[in-house]
N, C-alpha and C positions, 0 to 999 in steps of 0.2 A: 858096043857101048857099055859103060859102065855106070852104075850110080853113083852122087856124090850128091854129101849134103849143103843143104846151104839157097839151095832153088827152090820156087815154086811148084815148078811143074811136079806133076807127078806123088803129090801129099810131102810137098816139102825137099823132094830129091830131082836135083840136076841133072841131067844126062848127058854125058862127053865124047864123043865119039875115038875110039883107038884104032890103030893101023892094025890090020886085018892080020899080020905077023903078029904082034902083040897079044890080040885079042883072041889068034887060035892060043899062044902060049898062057894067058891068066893074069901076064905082065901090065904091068903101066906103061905110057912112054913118059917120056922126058916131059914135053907140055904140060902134059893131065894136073888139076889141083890134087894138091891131097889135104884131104880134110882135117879141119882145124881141130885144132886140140878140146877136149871137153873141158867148159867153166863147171863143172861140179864137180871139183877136185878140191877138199878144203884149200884154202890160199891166197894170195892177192889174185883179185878178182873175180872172185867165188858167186857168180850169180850175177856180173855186174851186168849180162845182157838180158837176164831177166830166163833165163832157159832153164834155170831149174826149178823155181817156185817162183808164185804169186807173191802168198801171205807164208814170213818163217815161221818154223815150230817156236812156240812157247810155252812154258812150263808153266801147268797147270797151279802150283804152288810157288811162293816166293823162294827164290834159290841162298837164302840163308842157313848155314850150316854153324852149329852147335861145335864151339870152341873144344878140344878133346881135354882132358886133363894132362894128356902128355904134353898139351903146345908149350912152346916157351914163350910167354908171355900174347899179345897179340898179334896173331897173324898176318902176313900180308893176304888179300883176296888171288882168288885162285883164276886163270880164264884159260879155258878150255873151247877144244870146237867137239860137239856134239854130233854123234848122226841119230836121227832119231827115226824110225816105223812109221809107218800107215794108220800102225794104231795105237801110236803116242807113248812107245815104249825106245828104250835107249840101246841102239846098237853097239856101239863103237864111241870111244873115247881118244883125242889128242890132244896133249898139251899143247897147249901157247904160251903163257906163262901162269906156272908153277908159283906154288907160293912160297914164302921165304922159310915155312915152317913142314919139312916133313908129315908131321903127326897129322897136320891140317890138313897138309897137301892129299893123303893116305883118306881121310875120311870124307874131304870131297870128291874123290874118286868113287867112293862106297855107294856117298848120296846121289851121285850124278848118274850111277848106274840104277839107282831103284826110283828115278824122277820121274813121274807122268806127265806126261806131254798133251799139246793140242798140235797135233800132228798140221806139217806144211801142207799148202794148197797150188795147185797149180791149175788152171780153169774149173774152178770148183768141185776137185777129186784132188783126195789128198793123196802126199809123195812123200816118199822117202828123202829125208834133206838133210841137210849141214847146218848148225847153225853156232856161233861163238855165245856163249854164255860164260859171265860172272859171278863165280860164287864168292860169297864175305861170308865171316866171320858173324855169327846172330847174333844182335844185338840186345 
């Protein structure tokens, strides 16, 4: 037998049974599920089943970022998907959409990298998680 996610039994792991040729080889057969793709992948549907957090990270301060002198003129807002720590610090940065201004674009990145977080919860133990945040222009 093999595990697979998705069942109860077992803390959550389904058990399937393989043809005895199979299962001396390591192989699947044909029938067996194979386990679905992970929702904690930034993305459409990033959490829509609730399997990566509870409560998303939010930033500890408001995410207004200070116009550069380089910008031209007023920026478009920056949004970004975030990963952020356990302990409210910023892993990982991807664009979503960029803003219309380089110089802006460059120093939202700078800010996004040094944000403090209240890190995500997932049965009341925080997780490492995703989250889309928008940065503007301060006003």
């Amino acid at each position: 037998m093999l595990p697979l996610s998705g069942g109860a039994a077992g803390g959550g792991v389904a058990w399937m049974p393989l043809s005895a040729r199979a299962a001396r080889a390591g192989q699947r057969t044909r029938r067996e599920p194979v386990r679905p793709a992970s929702t904690c992948t930034p993305g459409p549907g990033y959490n829509a089943d609730g399997s990566c957090f509870d409560e998303r990270p939010k930033p500890v301060s408001p995410p207004f970022v200070p116009v550069p002198a380089d910008a031209e003129g007023l920026p478009q807002p920056s949004l970004l998907w975030v990963k952020v720590s356990t302990d409210g610090k910023t892993l990982e940065i991807q664009s979503l959409r960029p803003s219309n201004d380089p110089a802006f674009e460059r120093d939202v990145r700078a800010f996004a990298e040094q944000l403090s977080w209240y890190a995500a919860s997932k049965g009341g133990q925080p997780v490492e998680a995703w989250t889309q945040m928008i940065f503007r222009p301060q006003p």
